[in-house]
Structures are given as structure tokens and as C-alpha cells.
N, C-alpha and C positions, 0 to 999 in steps of 0.2 A: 287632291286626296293622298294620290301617294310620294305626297314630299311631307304632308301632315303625318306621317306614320313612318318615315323615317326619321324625322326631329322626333319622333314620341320614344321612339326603337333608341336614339342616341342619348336622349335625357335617363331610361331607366338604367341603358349600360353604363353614363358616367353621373353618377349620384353624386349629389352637393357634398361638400366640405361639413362635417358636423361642425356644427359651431364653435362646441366646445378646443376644437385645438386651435383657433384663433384666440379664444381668449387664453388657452397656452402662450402663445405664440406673442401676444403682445406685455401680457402680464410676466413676462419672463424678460421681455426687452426690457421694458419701463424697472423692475426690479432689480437689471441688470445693470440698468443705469444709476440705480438710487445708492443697492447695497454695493458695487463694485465702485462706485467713488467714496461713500466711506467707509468700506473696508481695504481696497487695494489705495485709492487716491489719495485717504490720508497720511501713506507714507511715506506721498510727497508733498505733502504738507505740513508734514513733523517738525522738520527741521527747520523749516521759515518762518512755521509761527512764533517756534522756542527760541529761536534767535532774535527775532523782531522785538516780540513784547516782554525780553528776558526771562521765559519761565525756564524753569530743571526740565530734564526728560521728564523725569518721574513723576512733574505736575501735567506736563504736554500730554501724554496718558490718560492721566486721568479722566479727562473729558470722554473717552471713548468708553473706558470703563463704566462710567457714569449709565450712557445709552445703552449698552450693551445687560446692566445689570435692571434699571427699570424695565426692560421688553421682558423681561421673566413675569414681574408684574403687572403689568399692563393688556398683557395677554388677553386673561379671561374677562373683561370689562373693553376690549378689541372686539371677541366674539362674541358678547350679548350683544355692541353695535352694528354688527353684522347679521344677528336674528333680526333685528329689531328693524333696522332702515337700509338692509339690502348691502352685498359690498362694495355696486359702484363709488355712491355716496360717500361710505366711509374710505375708498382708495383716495376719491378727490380731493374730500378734505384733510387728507394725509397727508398725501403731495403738496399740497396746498402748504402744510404747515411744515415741511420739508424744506420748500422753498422758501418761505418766508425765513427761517432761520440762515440759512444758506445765504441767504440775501445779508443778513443782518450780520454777518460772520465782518461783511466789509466795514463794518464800526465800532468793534470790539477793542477795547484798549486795556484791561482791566484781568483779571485770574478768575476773577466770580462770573463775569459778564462773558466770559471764555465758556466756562462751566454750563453756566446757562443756554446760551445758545447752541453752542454744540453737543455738548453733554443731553440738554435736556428739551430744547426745539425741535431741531434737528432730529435725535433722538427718538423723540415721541413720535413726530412725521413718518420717521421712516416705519418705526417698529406700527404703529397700527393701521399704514398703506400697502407695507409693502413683504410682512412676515403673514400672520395668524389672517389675514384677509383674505389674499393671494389662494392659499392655501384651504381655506376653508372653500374657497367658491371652486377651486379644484377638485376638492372631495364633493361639492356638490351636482358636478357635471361628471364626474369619472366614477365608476366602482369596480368593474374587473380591470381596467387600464387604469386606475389611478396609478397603481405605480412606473409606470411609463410614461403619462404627462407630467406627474411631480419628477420625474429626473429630467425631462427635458427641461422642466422652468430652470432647477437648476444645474443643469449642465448651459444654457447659455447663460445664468447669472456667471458663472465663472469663465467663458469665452468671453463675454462681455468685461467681465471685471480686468480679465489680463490684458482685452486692448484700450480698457483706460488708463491704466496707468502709465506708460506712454505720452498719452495723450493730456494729462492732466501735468504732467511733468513739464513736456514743453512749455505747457498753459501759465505754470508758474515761473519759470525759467524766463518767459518773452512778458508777460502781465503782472505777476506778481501773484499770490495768495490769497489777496482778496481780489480782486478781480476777479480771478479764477474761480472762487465760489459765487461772485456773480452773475457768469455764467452757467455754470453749473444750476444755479435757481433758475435761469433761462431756461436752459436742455429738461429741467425735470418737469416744471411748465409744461412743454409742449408735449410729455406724456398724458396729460390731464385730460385732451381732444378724443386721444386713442382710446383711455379707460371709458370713456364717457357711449364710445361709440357698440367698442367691444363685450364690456363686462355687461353680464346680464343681472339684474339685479336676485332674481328666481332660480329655481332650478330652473332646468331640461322640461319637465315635464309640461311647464304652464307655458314652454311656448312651445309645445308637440314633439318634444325628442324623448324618448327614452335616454339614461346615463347611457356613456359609449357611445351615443350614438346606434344603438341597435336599434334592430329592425321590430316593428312591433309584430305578435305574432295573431295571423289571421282569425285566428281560434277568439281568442281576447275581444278581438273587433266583434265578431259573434255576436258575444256574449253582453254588448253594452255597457264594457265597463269603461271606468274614465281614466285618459292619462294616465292620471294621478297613483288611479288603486294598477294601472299596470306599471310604472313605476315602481310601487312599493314591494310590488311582485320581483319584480326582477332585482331588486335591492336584494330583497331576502332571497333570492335564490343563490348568493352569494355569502347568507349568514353576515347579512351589513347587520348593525347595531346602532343606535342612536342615543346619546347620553347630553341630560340636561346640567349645568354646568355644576349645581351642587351634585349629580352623581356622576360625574367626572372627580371632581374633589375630594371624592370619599376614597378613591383609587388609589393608590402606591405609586401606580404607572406614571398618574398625571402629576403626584409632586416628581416622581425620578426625571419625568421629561424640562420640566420648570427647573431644578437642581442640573441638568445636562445646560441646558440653552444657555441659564446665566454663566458655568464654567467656562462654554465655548467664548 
């Protein structure tokens, strides 16, 4: 009896890990891995490719430009995939289609066939796995810490992105460039296990957490209300808001942010 009541005494003084900062914690690696090879690792791939298959800088470019100006678009039809079938799902088959391009990078011979798969494989994988996804399932586990999990995600996409490049340099230096994105579809692959384990497809509530991770309050339990409506409690004690995507649309805010992201 009293070793049952001190394991009971040690569990309420060390309280589990809320969930949600694991899916911090891995949705930040796996993004870290996606957007820091093509954003830092492409620019050790600039030059091999434009040499290889004779294109100008100017065309070599292009292809990022490409992915970079579709994710402005693709965004909000991202987020109704994400109402609709949960954001595990759509990180998977993100990644999914990430790698496959990445893959397909080692059979490119061509400017259009360049375009296409990087630009616009590539491209789409990353932008609806690992941008408006990520992010959404973060605003839906966090509301007074949101903005301290969303800097952690990305403060290790940029830890992560500076020590790949490095790392993808040697890769093409010893392998070559396609090779190198052969690999690369490997490493992003074996994110797919992690998302699959970690991401939840629901908020917080439907599997018993309050956002944050807060404590629920004894009052509430009283009172026979569910999860759900103590949730929505504690949302609005924060003056959260909730917008369907045509009244997001109707906003100023939501084109300046769409006009900011494609600039970037």
C-alpha cells in the first residue's frame, strides 16, 4: 500500500508531456528537413544542375520561383484538405508527393521536365505537407502558447536547414545531384513513420486535452460539461475566433498575407 501511494504521489508531481509539443517537436524536424533542403540545399544544387543540363542562372531559378509562387495558391484548398480528412493524411500524402518528385529529379533531361518536377512536384508536396498543414494543426493544439510553439517549429526549420547544407554539399560533391535527391526522397520517406505516429488528426479535445495543455477546471467537471464545450470555453477566454474560408477571403489581412508569402 505504501509504495502504491508513492508511485501515485510521483505520477501527479511529474505530469505527462502534453502531446502537443511532440507534434512540435517532430513536425518541426520532418519540415525542417523538407523546407531547409529546398530552400538552403538548393543552393547547392544551383550550380550542377545549370551546368549539367546547360540552363542560364535565370532559367535555374525559375523552378523555385515556380513553387514558391503556387503555395500562395494552393494554400486555401491545403486548408479545406485539412478540415475535411484531418492533417495527418494530408502531411503523408505531401511527403509522399515530395518524394516522389525528388525521386524523379534523377531523370530530368529537359527545361520543362526541370520546371515540372521541381517547380511543380516538388513544389506542391512540400507546400501542402509541410507550410498551411503544420501550422494549422498547431493553431489547433496551441492558443495562449501558440506563439511559442510556432517559433520553436520554426526556429528548428532554420537549425535544421543550416546544418543541411553542409550536408547536401558534400552529398553532391561525393554523388552527384541526382543521386543526392535520391536520397533526399529517402530521408523524407522516413518522416512519413514519425507524422503517421505523432500528428493527431483532431484537436486536443477529442482525445481529453484542453489546448496548452491546461488543466481542466474542477468547476467544469461539476457541471457535466463535455471536453468539447470546455474547450471552446477556454478558446474564448482568449478572444480566439474562428473563420470559414470564404470569411477569411473577404479580409484585406488574408490577401496581404497571400501577397507577403508569394514575395517571400
Amino acid at each position: 500500500m505504501r509504495s502504491d501511494r508513492i508511485m501515485i504521489q510521483e505520477e501527479k508531481s511529474c505530469p505527462k508531456l502534453f502531446w502537443g509539443w511532440w507534434i512540435v517537436l517532430v513536425t518541426g524536424i520532418v519540415s525542417g528537413l523538407g523546407v531547409g533542403f529546398n530552400n538552403y540545399g538548393f543552393s547547392a544544387l544551383f550550380k550542377p544542375i545549370a551546368s549539367e543540363l546547360g540552363f542560364t542562372r535565370a532559367a535555374t531559378s525559375v523552378a523555385a520561383g515556380i513553387g514558391r509562387l503556387e503555395g500562395g495558391f494552393d494554400a486555401p484548398i491545403t486548408g479545406w484538405f485539412v478540415d475535411r480528412f484531418g492533417p495527418r493524411w494530408v502531411m503523408i500524402v505531401g511527403i509522399a508527393v515530395m518524394s516522389l518528385g525528388l525521386a524523379l529529379m534523377n531523370f530530368i533531361s529537359s527545361l520543362w521536365t526541370y520546371y515540372l518536377v521541381w517547380g511543380l512536384i516538388v513544389g506542391i508536396g512540400l507546400n501542402v505537407s509541410l507550410t498551411v498543414t503544420v501550422d494549422k494543426t498547431l493553431t489547433n493544439w496551441f492558443v495562449k502558447k501558440r506563439g511559442l510553439a510556432v517559433g520553436i517549429k520554426f526556429a528548428l526549420i532554420g537549425l535544421i536547414g543550416v546544418l543541411i547544407l553542409p550536408v547536401v554539399t558534400w552529398l553532391c560533391v561525393t554523388y552527384g545531384w541526382r543521386f543526392t535527391c535520391l536520397i533526399w526522397a529517402a530521408v523524407m520517406l522516413l518522416g512519413i513513420p514519425l507524422v503517421g505516429f505523432f500528428v493527431r488528426q483532431k484537436r486536443p479535445e477529442y482525445y481529453g486535452y484542453l489546448p496548452d495543455g491546461a488543466q481542466v477546471d474542477p468547476a467544469s467537471e461539476e457541471g457535466g460539461k463535455t471536453m468539447i464545450d470546455r474547450g471552446i470555453e477556454y478558446a474564448s477566454s482568449f478572444q480566439e475566433k474562428e473563420f470559414t474560408l470564404r470569411q477569411a477571403m473577404r479580409t484585406s489581412a488574408y490577401w496581404l498575407l497571400v501577397l507577403i508569402y508569394d514575395a517571400i
